[in-house]
C-alpha positions in Angstrom: 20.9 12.8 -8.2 20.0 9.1 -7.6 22.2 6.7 -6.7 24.2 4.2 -8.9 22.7 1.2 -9.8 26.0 -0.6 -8.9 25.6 0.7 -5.4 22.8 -2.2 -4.7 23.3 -5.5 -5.4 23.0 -7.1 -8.5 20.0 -9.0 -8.0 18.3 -6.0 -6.5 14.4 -5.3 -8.0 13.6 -1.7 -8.9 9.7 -1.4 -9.9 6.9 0.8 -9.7 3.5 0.6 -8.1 -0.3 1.8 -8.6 -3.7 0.3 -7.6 -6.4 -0.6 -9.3 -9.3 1.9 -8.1 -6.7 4.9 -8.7 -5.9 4.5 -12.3 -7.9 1.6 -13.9 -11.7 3.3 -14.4 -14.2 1.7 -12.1 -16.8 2.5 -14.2 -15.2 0.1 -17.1 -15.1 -3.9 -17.7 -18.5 -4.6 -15.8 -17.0 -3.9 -12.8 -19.3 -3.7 -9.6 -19.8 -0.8 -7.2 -16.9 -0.6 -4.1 -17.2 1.3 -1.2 -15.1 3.9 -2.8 -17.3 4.4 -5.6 -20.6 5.0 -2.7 -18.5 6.9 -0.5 -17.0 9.3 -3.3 -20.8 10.0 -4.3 -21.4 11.3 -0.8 -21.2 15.2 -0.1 -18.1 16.6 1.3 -16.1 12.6 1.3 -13.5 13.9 -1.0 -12.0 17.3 -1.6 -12.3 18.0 -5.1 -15.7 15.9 -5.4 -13.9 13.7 -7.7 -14.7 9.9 -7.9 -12.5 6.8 -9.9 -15.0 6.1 -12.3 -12.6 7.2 -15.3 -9.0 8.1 -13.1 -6.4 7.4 -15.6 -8.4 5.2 -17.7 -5.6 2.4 -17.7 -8.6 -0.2 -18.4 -8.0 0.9 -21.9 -4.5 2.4 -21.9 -2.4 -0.5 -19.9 -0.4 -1.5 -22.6 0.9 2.4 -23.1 1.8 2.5 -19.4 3.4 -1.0 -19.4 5.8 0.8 -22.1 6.4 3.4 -19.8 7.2 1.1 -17.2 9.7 -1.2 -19.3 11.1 2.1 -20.8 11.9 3.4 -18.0 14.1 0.5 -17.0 12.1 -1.0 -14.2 12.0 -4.7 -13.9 9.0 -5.0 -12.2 5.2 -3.7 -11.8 3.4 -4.1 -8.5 -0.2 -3.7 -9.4 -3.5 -4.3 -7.7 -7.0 -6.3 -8.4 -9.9 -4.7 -8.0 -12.2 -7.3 -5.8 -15.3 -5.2 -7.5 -14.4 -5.5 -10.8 -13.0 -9.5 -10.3 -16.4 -10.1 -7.9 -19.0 -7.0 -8.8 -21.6 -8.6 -5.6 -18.3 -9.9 -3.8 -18.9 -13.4 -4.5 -19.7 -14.0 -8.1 -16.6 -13.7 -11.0 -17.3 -11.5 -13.9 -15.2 -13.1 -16.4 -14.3 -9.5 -18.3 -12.3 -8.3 -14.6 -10.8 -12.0 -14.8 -10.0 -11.2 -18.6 -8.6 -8.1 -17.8 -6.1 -9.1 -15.4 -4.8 -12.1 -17.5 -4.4 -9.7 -20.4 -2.9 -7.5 -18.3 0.0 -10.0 -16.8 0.8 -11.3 -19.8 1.5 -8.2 -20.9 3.7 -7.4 -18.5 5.3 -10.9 -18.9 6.4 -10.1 -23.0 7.8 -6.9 -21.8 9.9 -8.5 -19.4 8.3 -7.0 -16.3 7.7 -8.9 -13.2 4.0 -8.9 -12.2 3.6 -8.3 -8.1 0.2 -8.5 -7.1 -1.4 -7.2 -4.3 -5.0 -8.7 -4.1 -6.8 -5.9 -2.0 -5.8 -2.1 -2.4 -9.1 -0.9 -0.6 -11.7 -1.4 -3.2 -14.5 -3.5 -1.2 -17.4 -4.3 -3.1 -20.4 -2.7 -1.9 -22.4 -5.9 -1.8 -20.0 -6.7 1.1 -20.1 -3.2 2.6 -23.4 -3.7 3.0 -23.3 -6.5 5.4 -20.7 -5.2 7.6 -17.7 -5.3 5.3 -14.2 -5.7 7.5 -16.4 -5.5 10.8 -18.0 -8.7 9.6 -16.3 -11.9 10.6 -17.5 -13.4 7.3 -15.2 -11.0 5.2 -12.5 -13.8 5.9 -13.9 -16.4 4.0 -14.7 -14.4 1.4 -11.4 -12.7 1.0 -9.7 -15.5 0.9 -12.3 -17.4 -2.1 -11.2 -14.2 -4.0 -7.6 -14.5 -3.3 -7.7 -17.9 -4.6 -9.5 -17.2 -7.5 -6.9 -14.7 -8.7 -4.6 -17.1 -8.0 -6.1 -19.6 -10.1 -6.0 -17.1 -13.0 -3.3 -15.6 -12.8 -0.5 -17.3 -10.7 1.7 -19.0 -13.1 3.0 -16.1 -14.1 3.5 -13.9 -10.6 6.5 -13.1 -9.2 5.2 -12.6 -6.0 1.8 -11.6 -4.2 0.7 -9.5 -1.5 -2.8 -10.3 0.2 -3.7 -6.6 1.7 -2.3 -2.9 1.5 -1.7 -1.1 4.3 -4.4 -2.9 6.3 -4.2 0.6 8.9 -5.9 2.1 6.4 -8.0 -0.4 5.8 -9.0 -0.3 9.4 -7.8 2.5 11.5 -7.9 5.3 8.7 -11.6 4.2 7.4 -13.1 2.9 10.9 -11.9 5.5 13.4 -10.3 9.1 11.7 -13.7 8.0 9.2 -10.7 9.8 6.5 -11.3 6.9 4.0 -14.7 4.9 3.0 -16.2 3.5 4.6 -15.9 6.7 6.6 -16.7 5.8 10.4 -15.9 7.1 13.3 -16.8 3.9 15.6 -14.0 2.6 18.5 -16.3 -0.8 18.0 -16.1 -0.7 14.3 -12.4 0.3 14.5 -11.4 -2.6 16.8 -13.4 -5.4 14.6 -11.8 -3.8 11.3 -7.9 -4.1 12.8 -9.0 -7.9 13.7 -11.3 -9.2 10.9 -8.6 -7.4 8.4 -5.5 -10.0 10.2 -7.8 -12.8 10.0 -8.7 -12.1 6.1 -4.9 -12.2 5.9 -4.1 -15.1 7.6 -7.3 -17.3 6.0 -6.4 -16.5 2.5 -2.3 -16.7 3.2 -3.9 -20.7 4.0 -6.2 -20.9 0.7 -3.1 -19.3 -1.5 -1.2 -22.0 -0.3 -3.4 -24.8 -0.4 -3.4 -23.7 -4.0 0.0 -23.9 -4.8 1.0 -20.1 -4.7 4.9 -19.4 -3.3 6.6 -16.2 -2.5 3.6 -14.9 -0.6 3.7 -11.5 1.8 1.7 -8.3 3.0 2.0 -4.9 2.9 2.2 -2.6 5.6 2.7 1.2 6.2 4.8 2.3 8.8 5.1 6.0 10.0 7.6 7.4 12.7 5.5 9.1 15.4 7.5 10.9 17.7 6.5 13.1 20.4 5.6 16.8 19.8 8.1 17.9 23.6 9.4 16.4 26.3 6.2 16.2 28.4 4.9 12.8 29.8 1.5 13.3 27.7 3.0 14.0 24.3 5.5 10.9 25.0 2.5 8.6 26.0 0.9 10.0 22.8 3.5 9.4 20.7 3.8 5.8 22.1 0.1 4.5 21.9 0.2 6.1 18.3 3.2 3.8 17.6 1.6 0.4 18.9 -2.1 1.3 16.6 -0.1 1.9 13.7 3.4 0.4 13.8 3.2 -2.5 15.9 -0.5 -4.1 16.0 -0.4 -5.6 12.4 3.2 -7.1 12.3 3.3 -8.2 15.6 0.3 -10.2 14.9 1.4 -11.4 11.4 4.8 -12.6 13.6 3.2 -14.5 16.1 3.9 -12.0 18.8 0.8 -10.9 20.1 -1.6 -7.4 20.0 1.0 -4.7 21.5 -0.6 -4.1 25.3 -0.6 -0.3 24.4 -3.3 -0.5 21.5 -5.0 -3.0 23.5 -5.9 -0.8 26.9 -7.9 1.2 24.4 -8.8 -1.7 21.6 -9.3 -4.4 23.7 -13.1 -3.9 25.3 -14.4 -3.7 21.7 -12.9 -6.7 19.9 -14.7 -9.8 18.7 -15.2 -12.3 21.5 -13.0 -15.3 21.7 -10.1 -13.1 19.4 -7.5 -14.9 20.6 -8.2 -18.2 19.5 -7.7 -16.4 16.0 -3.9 -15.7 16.6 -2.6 -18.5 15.2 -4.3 -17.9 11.8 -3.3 -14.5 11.7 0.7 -15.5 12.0 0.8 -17.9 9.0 4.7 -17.8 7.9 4.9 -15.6 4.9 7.9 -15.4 2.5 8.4 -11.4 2.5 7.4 -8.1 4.0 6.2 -5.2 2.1 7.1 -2.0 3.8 5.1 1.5 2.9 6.8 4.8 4.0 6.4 8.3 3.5 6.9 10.3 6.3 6.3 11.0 10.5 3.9 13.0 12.7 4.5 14.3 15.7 1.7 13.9 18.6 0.9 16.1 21.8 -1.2 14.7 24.5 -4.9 16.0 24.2 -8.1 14.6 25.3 -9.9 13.0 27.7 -10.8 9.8 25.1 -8.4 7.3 24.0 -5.9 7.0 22.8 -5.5 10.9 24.1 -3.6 12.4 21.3 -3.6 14.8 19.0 -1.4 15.7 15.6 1.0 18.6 15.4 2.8 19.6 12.2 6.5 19.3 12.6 9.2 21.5 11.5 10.7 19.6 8.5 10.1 20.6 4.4 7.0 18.7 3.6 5.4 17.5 0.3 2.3 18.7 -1.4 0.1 16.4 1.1 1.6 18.1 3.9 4.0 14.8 5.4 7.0 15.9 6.4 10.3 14.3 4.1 12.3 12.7 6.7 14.2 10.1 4.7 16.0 8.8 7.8 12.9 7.3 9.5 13.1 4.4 6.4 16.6 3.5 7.5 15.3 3.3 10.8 11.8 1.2 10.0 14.2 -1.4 7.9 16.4 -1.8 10.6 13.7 -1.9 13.6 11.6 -4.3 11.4 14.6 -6.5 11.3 16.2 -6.6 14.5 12.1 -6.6 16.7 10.4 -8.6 14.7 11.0 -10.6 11.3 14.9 -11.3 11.5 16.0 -12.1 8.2 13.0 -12.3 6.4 13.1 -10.8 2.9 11.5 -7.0 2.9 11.1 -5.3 0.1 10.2 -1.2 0.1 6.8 -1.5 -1.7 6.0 2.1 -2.0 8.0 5.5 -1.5 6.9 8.4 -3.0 6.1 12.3 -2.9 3.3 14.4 -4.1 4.1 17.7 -5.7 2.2 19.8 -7.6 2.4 20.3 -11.2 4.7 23.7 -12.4 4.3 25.6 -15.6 6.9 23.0 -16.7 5.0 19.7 -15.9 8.0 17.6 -16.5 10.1 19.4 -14.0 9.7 17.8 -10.4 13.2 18.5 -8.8 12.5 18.3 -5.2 11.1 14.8 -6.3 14.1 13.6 -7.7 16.0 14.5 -4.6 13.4 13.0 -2.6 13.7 10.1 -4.7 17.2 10.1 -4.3 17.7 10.6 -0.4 15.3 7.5 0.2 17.3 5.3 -2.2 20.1 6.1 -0.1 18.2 5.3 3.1 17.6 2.3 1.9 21.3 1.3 1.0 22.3 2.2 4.4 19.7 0.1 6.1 21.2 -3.1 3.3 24.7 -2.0 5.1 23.2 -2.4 7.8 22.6 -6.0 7.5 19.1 -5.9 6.3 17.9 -8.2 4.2 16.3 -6.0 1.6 15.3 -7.3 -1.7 13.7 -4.4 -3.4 12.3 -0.8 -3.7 9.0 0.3 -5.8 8.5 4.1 -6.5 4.9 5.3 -6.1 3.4 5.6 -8.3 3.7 5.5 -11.9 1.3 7.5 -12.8 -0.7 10.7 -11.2 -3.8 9.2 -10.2 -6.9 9.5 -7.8 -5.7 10.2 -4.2 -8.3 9.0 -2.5 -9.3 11.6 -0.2 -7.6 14.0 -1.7 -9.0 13.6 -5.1 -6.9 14.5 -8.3 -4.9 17.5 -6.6 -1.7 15.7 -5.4 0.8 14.2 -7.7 2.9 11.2 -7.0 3.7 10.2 -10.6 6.6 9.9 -12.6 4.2 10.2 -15.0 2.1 13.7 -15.5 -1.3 13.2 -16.5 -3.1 15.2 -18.5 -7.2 13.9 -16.8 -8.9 16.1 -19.5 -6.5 14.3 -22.1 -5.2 11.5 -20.7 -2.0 12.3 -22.1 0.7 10.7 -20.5 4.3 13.1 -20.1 7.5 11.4 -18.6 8.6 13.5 -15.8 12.5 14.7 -14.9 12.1 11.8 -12.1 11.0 9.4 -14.6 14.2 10.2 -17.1 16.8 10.0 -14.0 15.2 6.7 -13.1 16.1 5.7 -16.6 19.4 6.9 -16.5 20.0 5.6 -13.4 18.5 1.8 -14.4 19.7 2.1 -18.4 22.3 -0.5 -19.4 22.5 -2.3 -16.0 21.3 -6.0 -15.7 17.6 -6.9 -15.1 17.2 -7.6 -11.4 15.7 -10.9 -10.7 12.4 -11.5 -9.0 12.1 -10.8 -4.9 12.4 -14.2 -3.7 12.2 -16.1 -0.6 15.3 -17.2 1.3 
């Protein structure tokens, strides 16, 4: 069962969230190659040998899955730009990706559906990929022209944007573990990408403004890593793990400095002269976006930083393998609040679980209770004195997992990829029954 609506305050936005490569088409609207599209063509990159070029085809369907969204009584859509479709050589608009999105907020906008934009949800034109992509101190600049040029489109009518998703991924995931494109495994690579990505931020938080755009954050995924036992090495592990992915971005983005434990390993291989960038990177914003799904539990290994190694924990997991541990989002919320960004707005920008598909492809109970146990987190962590503001489900739709391909579900939606038939889910119907007849939630705002 979820939660009452009355539980959370009145003013409290429930929305969903998908990105652009994973359900739009990339092969539609004249958009240009990404680093997706090259690395998904590459032998053994992703597990089913799938690629986004058609995903859920919502280039042609939006207006059927905006229904779904209002429908469902959601007040809000965080959605993604694709910078290849808006800038196919990185540089250069193609008016049909600009035509797209403006069609695409306005029709969020008659449905009464606040638009949330997230500017960069990993879709790097190749153009740029070829020059060096996030290692490449130019990407700043860059970003930040195609920030404001979405902004210029499309800003009127936003309720609140994002500049980057889960910039670990972005970095860490793609440049190190080589999981996601561009698929490297480089220390040098790794420690440029976690910089250049924070100065992207922090340029185009400066052109955003400069343009007139308000209610401006970032997204970032957090994941509990604990130790694996009680030895010295798995505790170091499990405490180097925490500053790469849990502290180096938002301590930056606060004005608080690289955490010294990512540095000892990070810190030989950054840009030159990094430091003089800090200032850039902490330009105020107006909200955090927090990303959670689960923990991992590391055991020292290794004689290379950072030294670690993954072990599967005990706890029921989802279809991806990540252990549920709902408690770990109290505990984020409250952390993120009381360490580093006070009472900043925060908003839960994506929660979900992947489960496969039954006989019954509208039956997904374990995701309703999943559903249901992180809504409750969340409430604890507002009676806690946070200062949360929202919470978007991932995703709408099933959709192109990366990596993973089209196995794992996250949808509310099922989709039908030889059909594109869309079928409302049991998770979907006790989101509506949970949202029906209560009052829209106003937009996440600043304050």
């Amino acid at each position: 069962m979820l939660p009452d609506r009355a539980t959370f305050p009145p003013d409290f936005t429930f929305g969903v969230a998908a990105s652009a490569y994973q359900i739009e088409g990339s092969s539609h609207g004249g958009a240009g190659l990404s680093h997706w599209d090259t690395f998904a063509a590459t032998p053994g990159t992703i597990a089913d040998a799938s690629d986004g070029s058609i995903a859920c085809d919502h280039y042609h369907r939006w207006q059927e899955d905006l229904d779904l969204i209002r429908d469902a009584g959601f007040s809000a859509y965080r959605f993604s730009a694709s910078w290849a479709r808006v800038m196919p050589d990185g540089l250069t608009v193609n008016s049909q990706g600009l035509d797209f999105y403006d069609r695409l907020v306005d029709g969020m906008v008659e449905r009464g559906l606040q638009p949330h934009l997230t500017c960069y949800h990993w879709d790097l034109p190749a153009a740029l990929s070829d020059i060096g992509g996030w290692r490449n101190r130019d990407i700043a600049a860059r970003f930040a022209d195609y920030c404001a040029t979405l902004h210029a489109r499309l800003g009127d009518r936003l309720a609140s944007t994002a500049t980057l998703n889960e910039p670990w991924c972005i970095a860490w995931l793609s440049h190190f573990l080589g999981h996601h494109a561009p698929g490297l495994r480089d220390i040098r690579a790794a420690a440029r990408a976690m910089h250049h990505v924070l100065l992207a931020h922090g340029t185009a938080t400066q052109a955003l403004r400069a343009g007139g755009a308000r209610n401006l954050g970032i997204v970032l995924n957090f994941e509990t890593a604990h130790p694996a036992d009680d030895g010295p090495a798995a505790i170091r592990a499990a405490e180097v793990q925490d500053a790469i992915y849990n502290q180096w971005f938002i301590r930056a983005i606060m004005g608080q400095g690289y955490p010294q434990r990512a540095l000892d390993g990070l810190e030989p291989h950054l840009p030159q002269g990094w430091q003089a960038d800090m200032e850039r990177i902490s330009q105020p914003i107006d909200w955090l976006g927090v990303n959670y799904y689960t923990r991992r539990l590391y055991a020292g290994d290794g004689a290379l930083w950072p030294h670690d190694r993954a072990v599967d924990g005990p706890l029921p997991k989802t279809q991806m393998g990540w252990e549920i541990r709902p408690e770990g989002l109290t505990e984020f919320l409250t952390r993120l609040s009381r360490d580093h960004v006070g009472s900043l707005p925060i908003v839960v920008t994506e929660n979900g679980m992947a489960e496969a598909a039954g006989p019954d492809i509208a039956a997904d109970p374990r995701r309703v209770a999943f559903i249901g146990d992180h809504l409750r987190a969340a409430r604890a962590a507002i009676e806690a004195g946070v200062n949360l503001r929202g919470f978007f489900y991932w995703s709408l739709l099933d959709n192109f997992e990366w990596a993973w391909g089209y196995g794992p579900r996250f949808g509310l939606v099922h989709v039908d990829y030889a059909t594109q038939l869309r079928t409302p889910k049991a998770s979907w119907h006790a989101f509506r029954a949970m949202l029906r007849g209560q009052g829209g939630p106003t937009a996440v705002q600043a304050g």
